[in-house]
C-alpha positions in Angstrom: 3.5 -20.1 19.1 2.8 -17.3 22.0 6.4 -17.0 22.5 7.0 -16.8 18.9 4.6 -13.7 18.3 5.8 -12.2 21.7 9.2 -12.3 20.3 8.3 -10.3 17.1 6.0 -8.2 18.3 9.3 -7.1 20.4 11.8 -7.0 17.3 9.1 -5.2 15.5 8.6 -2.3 18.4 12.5 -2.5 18.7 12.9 -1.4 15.3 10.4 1.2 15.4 12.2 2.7 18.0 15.6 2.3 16.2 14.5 3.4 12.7 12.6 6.4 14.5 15.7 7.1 16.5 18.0 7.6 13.6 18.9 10.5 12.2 17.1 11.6 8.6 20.0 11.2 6.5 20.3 7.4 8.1 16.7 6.5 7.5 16.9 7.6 4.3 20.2 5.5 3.2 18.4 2.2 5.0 15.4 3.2 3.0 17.4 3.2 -0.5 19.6 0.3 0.6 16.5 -1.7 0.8 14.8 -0.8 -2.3 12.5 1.6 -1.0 12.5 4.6 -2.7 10.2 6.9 -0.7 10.6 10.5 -0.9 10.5 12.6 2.4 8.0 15.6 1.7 8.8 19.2 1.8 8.5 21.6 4.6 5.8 23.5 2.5 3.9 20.1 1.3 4.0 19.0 4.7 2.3 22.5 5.7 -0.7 22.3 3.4 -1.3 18.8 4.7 -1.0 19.5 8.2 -4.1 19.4 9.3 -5.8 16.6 7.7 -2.5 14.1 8.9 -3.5 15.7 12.0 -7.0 14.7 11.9 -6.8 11.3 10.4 -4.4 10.7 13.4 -7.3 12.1 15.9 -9.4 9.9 14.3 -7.9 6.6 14.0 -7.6 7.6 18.3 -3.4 7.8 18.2 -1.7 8.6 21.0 -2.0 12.5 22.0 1.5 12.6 22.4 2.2 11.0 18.8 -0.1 13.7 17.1 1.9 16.8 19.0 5.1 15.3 17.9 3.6 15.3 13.7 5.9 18.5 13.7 8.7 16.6 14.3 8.3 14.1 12.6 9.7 13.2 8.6 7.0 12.1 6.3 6.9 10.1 3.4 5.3 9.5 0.1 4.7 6.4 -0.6 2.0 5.1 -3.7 -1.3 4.2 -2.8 -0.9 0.7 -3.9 1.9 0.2 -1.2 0.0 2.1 1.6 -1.8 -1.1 3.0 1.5 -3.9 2.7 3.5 -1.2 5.2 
């Protein structure tokens, strides 16, 4: 059983890093491939949010290095009711 969790704890960070890795148009064509149709926001939408993705990062204590890189990174909407399941 250890070995079993070790082992997809390392398939899940190796996908992570693969799906992060990938350029945006690629992310997005796994994402509709697989039935998820999440919409990358705007520039502008993701201006007016900035700061409160920003703080709810702070405060959930991510890693300082994660919350200077929310500039670079895409974001997603996705509906509330799928929020907790991802």
């Amino acid at each position: 059983e250890e070995l079993r969790r070790w082992f997809l704890q390392n398939e899940l960070e190796l996908f992570k890093w693969r799906f992060v890795n990938n350029a945006p148009d690629d992310r997005n064509s796994w994402l509709l491939a697989h039935g998820l149709k999440y919409q990358a926001i705007s520039r502008e939408e993701f201006e007016s949010i900035r700061e409160e993705l920003a703080q709810v990062m702070a405060a959930r204590r991510e890693d300082p290095a994660a919350i200077a890189a929310i500039d670079r990174t895409e974001h997603y909407k996705v509906p509330f009711e799928e929020v907790i399941d991802l």
